[in-house]
C-alpha positions, 0 to 999 in steps of 0.5 A: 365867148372870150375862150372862143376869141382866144381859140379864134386868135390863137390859130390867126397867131399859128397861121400869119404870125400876127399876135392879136391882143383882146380887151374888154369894151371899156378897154380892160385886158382880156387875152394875150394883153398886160395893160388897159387901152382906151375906150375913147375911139371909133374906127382904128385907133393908133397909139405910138407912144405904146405902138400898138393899133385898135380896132372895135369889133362885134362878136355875138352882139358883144362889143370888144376892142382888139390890139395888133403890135405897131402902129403903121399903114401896115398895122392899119390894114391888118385892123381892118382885115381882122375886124372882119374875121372876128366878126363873121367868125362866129358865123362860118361854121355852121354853114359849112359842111359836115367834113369841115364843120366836125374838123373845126370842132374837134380842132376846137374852133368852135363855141358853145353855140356852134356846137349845138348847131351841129348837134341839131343839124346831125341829130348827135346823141346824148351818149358817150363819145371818143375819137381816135386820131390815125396817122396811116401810110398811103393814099388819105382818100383810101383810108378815109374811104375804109373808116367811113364802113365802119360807121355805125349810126348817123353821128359816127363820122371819120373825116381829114383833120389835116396832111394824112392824119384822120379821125374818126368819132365813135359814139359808143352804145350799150350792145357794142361788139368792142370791149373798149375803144382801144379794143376799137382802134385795134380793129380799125388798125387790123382793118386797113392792114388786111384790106388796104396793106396800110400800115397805120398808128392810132391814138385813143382819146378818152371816153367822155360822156357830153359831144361838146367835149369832144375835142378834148378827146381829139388832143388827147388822142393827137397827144397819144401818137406824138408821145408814141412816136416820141417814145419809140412805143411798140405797137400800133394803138396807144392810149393817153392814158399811156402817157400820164406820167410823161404828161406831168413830167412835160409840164415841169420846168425843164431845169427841175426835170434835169436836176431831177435826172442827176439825181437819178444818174450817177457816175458813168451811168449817163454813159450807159444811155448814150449806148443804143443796144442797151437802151433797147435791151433795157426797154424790151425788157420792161415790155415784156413785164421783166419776162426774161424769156420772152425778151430774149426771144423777142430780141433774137438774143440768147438768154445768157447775153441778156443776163450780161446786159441786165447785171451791167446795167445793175453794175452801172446804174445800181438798178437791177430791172429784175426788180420792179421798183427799179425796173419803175425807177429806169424807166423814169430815168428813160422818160427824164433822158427823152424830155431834156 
């Protein structure tokens, strides 16, 4: 139950600003707190000396008491105010409908408990399930309107999580005519550019085998398309998969990944990423698995200027791209320039 507080408190936090500290009854830091607060008060307790208001509440008949920063009138109405959401927030979601109920699941807003509400509701079954989070051009009802074609069952469902972005949850049964989900998202992507013109980009969450974690593959997915915009990928599906090592390097400290990074640069190598064409030239060619041929003709460049480019980032970087160790080495090099 304190998880889902913290999910509670964390999207008040992203919406209004306003921090909210959680603690147990007998007043012991739970949440977002570093010090104990006293128990011994009913109603809005304000403590000037460490500035700060209190406020009790009931969330799934378990008592606890919150904590706003300073102790003003205005901290005082927010007290009161946030008593009132917490409380009732246990049980809003499952009166909404099902759009609504589904986005704050897969946004992670909701419990255990809701999550099983939804299920019971919409008879959800207990087989694998993964979503795809699309980002397409044009009208959002038009999109939505096409994805929901390709539902297949009751528990399929593509709804509007915000601005243009969609998801679709696809549950996935052993006759599938998809080899895997990417494969899916291919044909979902195909589709609205053959019947609507609308050019999309779609994210693959993972496969997981429980509903309940399906807002895990929705962040995945979400991660996917913004590691992919990031990037520059090519392509119009991406998997997270994609980006594990772009995840690990994101949750080094950045003055590791920079000293990281001066290591891997030498001498006028870091000059060598600041030119466009040769970053390009590089990546095209790790794209097209160090086929020189196919680099070429994809970049409309005779094949004699890409082996001048190649040897002078070799000449550069010491790195020859024709090599896969290095062409793994330049393309870390890539990831690090991007991150810092």
């Amino acid at each position: 139950m304190v998880s889902e507080l913290r999910k509670i408190v964390q999207n008040i936090y992203e919406n209004t600003g306003i921090a909210v500290s959680i603690y147990s009854a007998e007043g012991k830091p739970l949440a977002g707190a570093g010090r104990a607060v006293s128990p011994d008060f009913d109603g809005v307790f304000q403590d000037e000396r460490a500035n700060i208001t209190c406020f009790k509440i009931l969330y799934r008949s378990v008592q606890y008491i919150c904590a706003v920063e300073g102790a003003g009138a205005t901290q005082k109405n927010y007290a009161y105010l946030l008593a009132d959401i917490l409380e009732n927030a246990a049980g809003r979601a499952a009166n909404l409908p099902k759009a609504e109920f589904l986005k704050r699941i897969l946004l992670g807003e909701c419990g255990a408990a809701d999550i099983q509400k939804y299920r019971a509701r919409y008879a959800v079954p207990d087989t694998p399930c993964f979503v795809l989070a699309v980002a397409a051009e044009g009208k959002t009802s038009d999109a939505l309107s096409l994805l929901s074609q390709y539902v297949e069952n009751e528990a399929d469902c593509a709804v509007v999580v915000s601005g243009k972005d969609c998801a679709f949850i696809k549950f996935v049964s052993e006759d599938s005519e998809y080899q895997s989900s990417a494969d899916f998202a291919s044909f979902i992507a195909r589709s609205l550019m053959e019947e609507l013109g609308m050019r999309a980009h779609i994210g693959v969450g993972g496969t997981f085998k429980k509903f309940e974690d399906v807002s895990v593959s929705y962040r995945q997915a979400s991660e996917a398309l913004r590691m992919s915009a990031m990037f520059n990928s090519k392509g119009v599906v991406h998997t997270y998969r994609e980006f594990m090592l772009v995840r690990m390097l994101e949750d080094v400290p950045e003055n590791k990944l920079e000293e990281y990074l001066s290591i891997l640069l030498e001498g006028d190598a870091k000059e060598l990423l600041k030119d466009g064409d040769m970053v390009n030239t590089a990546e095209e060619f790790l794209e097209n698995s160090l086929n020189v041929s196919e680099t070429s003709r994809n970049l409309y460049m005779h094949r004699n200027t890409l082996m001048y480019r190649l040897d002078k980032i070799e000449r550069v970087t010491g790195l020859n791209l024709r090599k896969f160790s290095d062409a793994v080495t330049f393309r870390l090099i890539t990831i690090l320039n991007k991150l810092v």
